[in-house]
SEZA-325866 format. One record per residue (C-alpha): residue in three letters; x, y, z. Coordinates in Angstrom, 3 decimals. Layout:
<dotor><code>ALA</code><u>X</u><v>Y</v><w>Z</w></dotor>
...
This chain:
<dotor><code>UNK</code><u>-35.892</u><v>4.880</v><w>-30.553</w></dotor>
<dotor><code>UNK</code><u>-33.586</u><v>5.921</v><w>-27.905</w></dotor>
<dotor><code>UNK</code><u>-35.351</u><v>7.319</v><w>-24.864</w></dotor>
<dotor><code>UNK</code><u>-33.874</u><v>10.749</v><w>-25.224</w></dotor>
<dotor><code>UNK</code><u>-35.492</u><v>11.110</v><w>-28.538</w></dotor>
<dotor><code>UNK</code><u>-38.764</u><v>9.884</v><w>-27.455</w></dotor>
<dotor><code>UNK</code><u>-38.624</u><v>12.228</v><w>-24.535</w></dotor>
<dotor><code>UNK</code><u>-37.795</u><v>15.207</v><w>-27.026</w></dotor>
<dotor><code>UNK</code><u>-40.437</u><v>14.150</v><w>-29.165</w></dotor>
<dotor><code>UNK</code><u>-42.821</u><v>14.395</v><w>-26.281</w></dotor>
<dotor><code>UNK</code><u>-41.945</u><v>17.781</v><w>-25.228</w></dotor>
<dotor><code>UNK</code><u>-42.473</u><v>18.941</v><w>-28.705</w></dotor>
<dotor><code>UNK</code><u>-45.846</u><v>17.602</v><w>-28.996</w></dotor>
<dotor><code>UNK</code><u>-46.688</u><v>18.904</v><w>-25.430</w></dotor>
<dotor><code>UNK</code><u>-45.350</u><v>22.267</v><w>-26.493</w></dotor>
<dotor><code>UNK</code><u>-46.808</u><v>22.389</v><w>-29.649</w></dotor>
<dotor><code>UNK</code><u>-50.515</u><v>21.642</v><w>-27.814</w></dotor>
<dotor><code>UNK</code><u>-49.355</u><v>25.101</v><w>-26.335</w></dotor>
<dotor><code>UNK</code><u>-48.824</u><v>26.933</v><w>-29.472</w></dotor>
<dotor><code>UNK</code><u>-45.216</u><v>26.358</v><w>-29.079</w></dotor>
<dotor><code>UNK</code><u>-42.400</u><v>25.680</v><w>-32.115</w></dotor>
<dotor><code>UNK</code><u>-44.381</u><v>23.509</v><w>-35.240</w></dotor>
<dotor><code>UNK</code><u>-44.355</u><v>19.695</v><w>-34.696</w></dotor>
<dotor><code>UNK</code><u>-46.028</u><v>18.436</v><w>-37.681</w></dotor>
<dotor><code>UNK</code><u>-47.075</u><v>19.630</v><w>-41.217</w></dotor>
<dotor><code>UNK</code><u>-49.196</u><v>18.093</v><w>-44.012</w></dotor>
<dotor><code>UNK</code><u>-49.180</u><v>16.089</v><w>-46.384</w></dotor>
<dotor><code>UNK</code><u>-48.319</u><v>12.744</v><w>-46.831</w></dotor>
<dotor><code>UNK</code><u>-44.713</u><v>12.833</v><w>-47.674</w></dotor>
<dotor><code>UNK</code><u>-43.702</u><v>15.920</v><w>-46.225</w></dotor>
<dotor><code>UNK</code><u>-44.272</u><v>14.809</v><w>-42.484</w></dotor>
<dotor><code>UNK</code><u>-41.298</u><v>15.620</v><w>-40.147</w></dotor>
<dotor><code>UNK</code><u>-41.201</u><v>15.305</v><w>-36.321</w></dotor>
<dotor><code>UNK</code><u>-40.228</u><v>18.179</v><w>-34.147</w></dotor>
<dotor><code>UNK</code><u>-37.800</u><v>17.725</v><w>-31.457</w></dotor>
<dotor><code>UNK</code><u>-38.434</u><v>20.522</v><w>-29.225</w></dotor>
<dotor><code>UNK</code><u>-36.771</u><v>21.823</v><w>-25.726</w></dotor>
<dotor><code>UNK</code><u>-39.038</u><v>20.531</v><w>-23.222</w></dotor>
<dotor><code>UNK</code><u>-38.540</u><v>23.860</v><w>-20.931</w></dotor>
<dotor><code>UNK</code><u>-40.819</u><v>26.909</v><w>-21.016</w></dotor>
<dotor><code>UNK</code><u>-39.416</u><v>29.894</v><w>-22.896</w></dotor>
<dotor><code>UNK</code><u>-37.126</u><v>27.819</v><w>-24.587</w></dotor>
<dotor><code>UNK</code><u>-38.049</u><v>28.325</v><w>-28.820</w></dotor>
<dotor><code>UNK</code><u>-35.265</u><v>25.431</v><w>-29.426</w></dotor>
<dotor><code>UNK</code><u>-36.033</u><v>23.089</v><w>-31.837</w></dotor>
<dotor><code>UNK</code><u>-34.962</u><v>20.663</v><w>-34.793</w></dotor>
<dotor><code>UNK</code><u>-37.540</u><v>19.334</v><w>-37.678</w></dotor>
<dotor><code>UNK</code><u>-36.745</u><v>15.726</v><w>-38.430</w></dotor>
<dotor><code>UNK</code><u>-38.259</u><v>15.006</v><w>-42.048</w></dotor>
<dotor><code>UNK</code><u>-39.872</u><v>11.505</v><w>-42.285</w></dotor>
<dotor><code>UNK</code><u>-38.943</u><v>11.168</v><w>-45.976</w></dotor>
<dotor><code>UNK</code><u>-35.069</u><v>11.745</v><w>-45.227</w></dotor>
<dotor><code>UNK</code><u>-34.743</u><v>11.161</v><w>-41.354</w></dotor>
<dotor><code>UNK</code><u>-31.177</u><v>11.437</v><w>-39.753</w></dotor>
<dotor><code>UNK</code><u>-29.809</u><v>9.219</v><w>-37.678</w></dotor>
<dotor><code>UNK</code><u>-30.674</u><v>8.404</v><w>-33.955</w></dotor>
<dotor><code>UNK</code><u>-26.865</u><v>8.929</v><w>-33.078</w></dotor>
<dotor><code>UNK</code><u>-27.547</u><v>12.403</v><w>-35.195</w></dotor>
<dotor><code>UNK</code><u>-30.463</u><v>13.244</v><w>-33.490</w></dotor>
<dotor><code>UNK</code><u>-29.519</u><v>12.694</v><w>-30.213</w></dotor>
<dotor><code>UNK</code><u>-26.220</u><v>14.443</v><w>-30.654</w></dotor>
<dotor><code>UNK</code><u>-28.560</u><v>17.638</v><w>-31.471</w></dotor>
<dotor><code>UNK</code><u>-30.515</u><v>16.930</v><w>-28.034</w></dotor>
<dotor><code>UNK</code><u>-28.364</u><v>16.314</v><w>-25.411</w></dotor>
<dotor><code>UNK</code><u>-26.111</u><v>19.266</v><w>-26.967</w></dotor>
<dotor><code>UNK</code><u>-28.829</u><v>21.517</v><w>-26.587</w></dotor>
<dotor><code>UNK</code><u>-30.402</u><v>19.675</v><w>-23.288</w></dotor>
<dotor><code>UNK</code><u>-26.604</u><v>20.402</v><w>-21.960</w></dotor>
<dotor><code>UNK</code><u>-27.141</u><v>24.016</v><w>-21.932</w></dotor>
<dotor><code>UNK</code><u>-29.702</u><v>24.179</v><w>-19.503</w></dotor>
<dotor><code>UNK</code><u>-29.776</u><v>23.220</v><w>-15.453</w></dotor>
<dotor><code>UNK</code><u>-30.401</u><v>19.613</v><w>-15.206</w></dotor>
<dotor><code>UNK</code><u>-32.721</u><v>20.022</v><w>-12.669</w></dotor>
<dotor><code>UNK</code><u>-34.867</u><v>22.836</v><w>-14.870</w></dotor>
<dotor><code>UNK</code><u>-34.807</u><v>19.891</v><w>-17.842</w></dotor>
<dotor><code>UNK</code><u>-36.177</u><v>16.888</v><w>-14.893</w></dotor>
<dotor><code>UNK</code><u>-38.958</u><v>19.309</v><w>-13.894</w></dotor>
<dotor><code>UNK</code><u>-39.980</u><v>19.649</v><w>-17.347</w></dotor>
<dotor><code>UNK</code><u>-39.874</u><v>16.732</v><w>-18.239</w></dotor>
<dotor><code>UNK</code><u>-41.390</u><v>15.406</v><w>-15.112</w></dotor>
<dotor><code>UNK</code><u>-44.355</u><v>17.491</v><w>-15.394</w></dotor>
<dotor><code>UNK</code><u>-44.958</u><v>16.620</v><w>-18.742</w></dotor>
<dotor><code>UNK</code><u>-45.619</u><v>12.863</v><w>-17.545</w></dotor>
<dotor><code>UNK</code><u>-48.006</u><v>14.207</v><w>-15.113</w></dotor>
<dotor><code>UNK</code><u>-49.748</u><v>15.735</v><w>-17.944</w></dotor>
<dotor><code>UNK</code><u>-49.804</u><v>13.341</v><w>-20.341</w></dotor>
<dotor><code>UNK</code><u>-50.382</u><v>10.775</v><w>-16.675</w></dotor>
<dotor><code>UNK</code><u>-53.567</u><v>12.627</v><w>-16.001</w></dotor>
<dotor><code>UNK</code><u>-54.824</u><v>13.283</v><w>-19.720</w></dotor>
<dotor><code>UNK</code><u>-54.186</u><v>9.335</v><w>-19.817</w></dotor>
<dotor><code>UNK</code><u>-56.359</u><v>8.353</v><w>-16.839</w></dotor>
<dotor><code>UNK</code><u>-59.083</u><v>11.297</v><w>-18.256</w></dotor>
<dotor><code>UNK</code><u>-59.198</u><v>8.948</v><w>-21.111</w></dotor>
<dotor><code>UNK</code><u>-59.734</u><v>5.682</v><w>-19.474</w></dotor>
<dotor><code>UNK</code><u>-62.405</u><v>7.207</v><w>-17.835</w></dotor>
<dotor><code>UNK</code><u>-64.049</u><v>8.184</v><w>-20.521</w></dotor>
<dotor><code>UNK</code><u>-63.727</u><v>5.095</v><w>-22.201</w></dotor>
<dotor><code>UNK</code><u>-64.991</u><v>3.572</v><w>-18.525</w></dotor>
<dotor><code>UNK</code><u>-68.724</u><v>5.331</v><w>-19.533</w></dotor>
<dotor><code>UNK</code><u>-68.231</u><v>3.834</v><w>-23.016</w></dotor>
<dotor><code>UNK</code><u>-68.319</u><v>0.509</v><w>-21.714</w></dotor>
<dotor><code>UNK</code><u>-71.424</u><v>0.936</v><w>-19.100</w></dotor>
<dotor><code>UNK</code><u>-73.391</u><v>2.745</v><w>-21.692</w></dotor>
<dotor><code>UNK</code><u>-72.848</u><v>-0.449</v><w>-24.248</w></dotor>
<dotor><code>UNK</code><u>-73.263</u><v>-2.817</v><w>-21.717</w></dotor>
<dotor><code>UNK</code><u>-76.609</u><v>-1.160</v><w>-20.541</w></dotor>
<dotor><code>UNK</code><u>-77.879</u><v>-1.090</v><w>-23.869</w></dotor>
<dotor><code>UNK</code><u>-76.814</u><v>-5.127</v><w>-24.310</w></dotor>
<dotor><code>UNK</code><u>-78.731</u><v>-5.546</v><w>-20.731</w></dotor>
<dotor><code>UNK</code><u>-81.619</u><v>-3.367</v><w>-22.088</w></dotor>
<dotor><code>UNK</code><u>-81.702</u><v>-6.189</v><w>-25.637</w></dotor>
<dotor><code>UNK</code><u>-80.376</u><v>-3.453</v><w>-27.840</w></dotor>
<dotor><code>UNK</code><u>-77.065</u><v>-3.731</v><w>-29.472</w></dotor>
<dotor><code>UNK</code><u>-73.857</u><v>-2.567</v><w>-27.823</w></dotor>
<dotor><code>UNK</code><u>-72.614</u><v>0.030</v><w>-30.209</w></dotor>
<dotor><code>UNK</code><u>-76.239</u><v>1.440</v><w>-30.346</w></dotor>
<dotor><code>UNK</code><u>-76.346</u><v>3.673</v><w>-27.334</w></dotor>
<dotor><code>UNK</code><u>-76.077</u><v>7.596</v><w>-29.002</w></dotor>
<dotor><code>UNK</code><u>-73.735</u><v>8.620</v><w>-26.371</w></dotor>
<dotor><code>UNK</code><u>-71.416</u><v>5.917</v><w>-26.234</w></dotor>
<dotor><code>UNK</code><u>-71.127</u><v>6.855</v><w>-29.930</w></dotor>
<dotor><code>UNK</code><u>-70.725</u><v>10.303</v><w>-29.451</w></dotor>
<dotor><code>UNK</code><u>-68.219</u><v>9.827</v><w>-26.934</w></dotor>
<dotor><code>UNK</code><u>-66.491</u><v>7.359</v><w>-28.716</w></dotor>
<dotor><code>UNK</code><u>-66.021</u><v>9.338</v><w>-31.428</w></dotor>
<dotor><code>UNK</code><u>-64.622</u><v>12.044</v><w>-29.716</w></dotor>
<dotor><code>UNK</code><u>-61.564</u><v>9.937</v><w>-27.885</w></dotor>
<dotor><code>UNK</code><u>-60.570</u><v>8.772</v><w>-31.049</w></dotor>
<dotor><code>UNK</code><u>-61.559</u><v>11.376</v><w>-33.538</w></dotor>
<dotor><code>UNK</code><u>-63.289</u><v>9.973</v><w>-35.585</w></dotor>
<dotor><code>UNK</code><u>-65.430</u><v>11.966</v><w>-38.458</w></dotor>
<dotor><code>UNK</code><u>-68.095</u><v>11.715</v><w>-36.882</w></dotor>
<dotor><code>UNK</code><u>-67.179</u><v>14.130</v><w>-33.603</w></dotor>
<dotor><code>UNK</code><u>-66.665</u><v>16.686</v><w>-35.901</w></dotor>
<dotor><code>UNK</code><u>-69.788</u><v>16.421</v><w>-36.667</w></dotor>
<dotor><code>UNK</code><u>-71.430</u><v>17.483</v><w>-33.778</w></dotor>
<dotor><code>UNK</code><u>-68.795</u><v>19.857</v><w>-33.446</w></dotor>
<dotor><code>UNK</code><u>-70.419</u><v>21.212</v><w>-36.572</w></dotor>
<dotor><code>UNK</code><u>-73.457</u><v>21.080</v><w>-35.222</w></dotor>
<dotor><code>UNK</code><u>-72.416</u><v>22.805</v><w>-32.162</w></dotor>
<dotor><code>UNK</code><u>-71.217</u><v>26.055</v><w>-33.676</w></dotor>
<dotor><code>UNK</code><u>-74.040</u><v>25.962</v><w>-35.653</w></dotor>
<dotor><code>UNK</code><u>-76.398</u><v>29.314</v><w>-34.874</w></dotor>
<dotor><code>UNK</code><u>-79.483</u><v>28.097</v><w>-33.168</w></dotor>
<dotor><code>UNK</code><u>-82.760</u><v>30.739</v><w>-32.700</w></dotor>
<dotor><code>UNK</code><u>-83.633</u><v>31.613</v><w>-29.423</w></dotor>
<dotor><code>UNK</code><u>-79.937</u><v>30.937</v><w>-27.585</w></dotor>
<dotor><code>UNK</code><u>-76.929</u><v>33.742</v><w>-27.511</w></dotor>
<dotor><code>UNK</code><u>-73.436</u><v>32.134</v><w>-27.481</w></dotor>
<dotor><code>UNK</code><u>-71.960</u><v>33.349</v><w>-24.460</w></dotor>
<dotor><code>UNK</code><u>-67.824</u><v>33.888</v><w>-25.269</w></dotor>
């Protein structure tokens, strides 16, 4: 994958976290990818179907035409903020995982089985979304007597 389509592919998942141009549908053979502008304001964007893909040389064509329309240095912020993001959502995640590990290996020091602690499996579940997670997000929305949901 040329890095010019991984970096498109990027910005459309980034942009699509933001409620920004599709990036995926369901189903199991109609997936596509979405390469999307990474700049703000910018609706460009090209569905890729998994079952019939185009070429790399097609796809980047498409991207660096449209890419070419815009200040360079507009399209290296963008882009450059995007790593941050997905930078800091990265560390966020090994630090998560970090409290994983020291609740398993407190519950090995303790003579209970690693993968027995309830919120290393909660927690767990949650960074890699498992069934479980939702779950508890289930049981979350849940009404419960005696508590108002604040909005």
């Amino acid at each position: 994958m040329t890095s010019t389509r991984a970096a498109a592919e990027h910005a459309g998942r980034w942009k699509a976290s933001r409620g920004q141009a599709p990036h995926y549908a369901s189903g199991h053979e109609r997936w596509w990818t979405c390469l999307a502008c990474p700049l703000d304001g910018c609706e460009w964007h090209h569905d890729d179907r998994h079952d019939a893909p185009a070429a790399p040389a097609v796809l980047e064509a498409l991207v660096r035409e449209h890419v070419a329309g815009h200040p360079l240095g507009d399209v290296l912020a963008s882009l450059t903020a995007a790593r941050d993001a997905t930078g800091a959502v990265n560390a966020s995640n090994d630090r998560a995982w970090d409290v994983v590990r020291l609740r398993r290996q407190q519950a090995a020091e303790r003579g209970e089985h690693p993968y027995s602690d309830p919120v290393a499996q909660q927690l767990s579940a949650a960074l890699v979304g498992h069934e479980d997670h939702q779950a508890l997000r289930d049981l979350l929305a849940a009404p419960r007597p005696g508590l108002t949901r604040r909005p």
